[in-house]
C-alpha positions as CSV (number, residue, x, y, z in Angstrom):
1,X,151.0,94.0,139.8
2,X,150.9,92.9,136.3
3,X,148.0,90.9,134.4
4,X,149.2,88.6,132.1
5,X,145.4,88.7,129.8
6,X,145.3,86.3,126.7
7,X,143.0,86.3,124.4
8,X,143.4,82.2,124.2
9,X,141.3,82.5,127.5
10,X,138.7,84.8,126.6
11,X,138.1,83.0,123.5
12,X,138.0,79.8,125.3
13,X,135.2,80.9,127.9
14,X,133.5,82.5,125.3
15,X,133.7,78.9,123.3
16,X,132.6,77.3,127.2
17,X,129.4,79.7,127.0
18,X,128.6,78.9,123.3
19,X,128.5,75.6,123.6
20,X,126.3,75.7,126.9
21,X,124.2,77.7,124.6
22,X,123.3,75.5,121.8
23,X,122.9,72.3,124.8
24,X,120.2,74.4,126.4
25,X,118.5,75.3,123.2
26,X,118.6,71.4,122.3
27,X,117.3,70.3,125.9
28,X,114.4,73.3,125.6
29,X,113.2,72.0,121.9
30,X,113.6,68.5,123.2
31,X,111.2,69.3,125.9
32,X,109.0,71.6,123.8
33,X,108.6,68.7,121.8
34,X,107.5,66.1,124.2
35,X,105.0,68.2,126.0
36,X,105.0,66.0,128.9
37,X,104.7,67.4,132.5
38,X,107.2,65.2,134.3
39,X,110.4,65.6,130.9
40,X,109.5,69.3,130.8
41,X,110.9,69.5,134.7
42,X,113.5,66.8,134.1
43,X,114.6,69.3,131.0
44,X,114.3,72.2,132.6
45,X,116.7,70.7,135.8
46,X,119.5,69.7,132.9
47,X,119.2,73.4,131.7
48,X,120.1,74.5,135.2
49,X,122.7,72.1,135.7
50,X,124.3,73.2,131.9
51,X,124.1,76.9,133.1
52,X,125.6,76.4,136.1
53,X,128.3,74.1,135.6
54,X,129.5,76.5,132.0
55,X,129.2,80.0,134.1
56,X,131.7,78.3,136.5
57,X,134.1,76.8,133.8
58,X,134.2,80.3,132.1
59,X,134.7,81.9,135.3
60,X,137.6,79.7,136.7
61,X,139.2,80.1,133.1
62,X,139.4,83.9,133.4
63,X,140.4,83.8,137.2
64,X,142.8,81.6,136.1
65,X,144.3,83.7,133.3
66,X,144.2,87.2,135.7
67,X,146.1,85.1,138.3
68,X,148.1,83.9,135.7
């Protein structure tokens, strides 16, 4: 069986990763900042929910370019 690999698709779930990156570094200063009990658990929720949600984009993208 032949893989068809592209770069195009490690570059994009590298991109996916980056981005999720620099939201959780955002959302973590955001809540550094405010130093309140019940935002520092709301942030910390949205950093799950970004990490989460990017790991499975990037994933799907390079399933989807093995299966390709």
């Amino acid at each position: 069986m032949f893989s068809n690999n592209t770069p195009d698709a490690a570059a994009k779930a590298l991109t996916t990763l980056m981005h999720a990156l620099i939201d959780i570094e955002c959302t973590a200063k955001l809540a550094q900042n405010k130093g309140r009990e019940d935002y520092t658990a709301f942030c910390l929720e949205c950093i799950r929910y970004i990490s989460s949600r990017s790991l499975d984009e990037a994933k799907n993208i390079l399933i989807a370019d093995v299966n390709g």
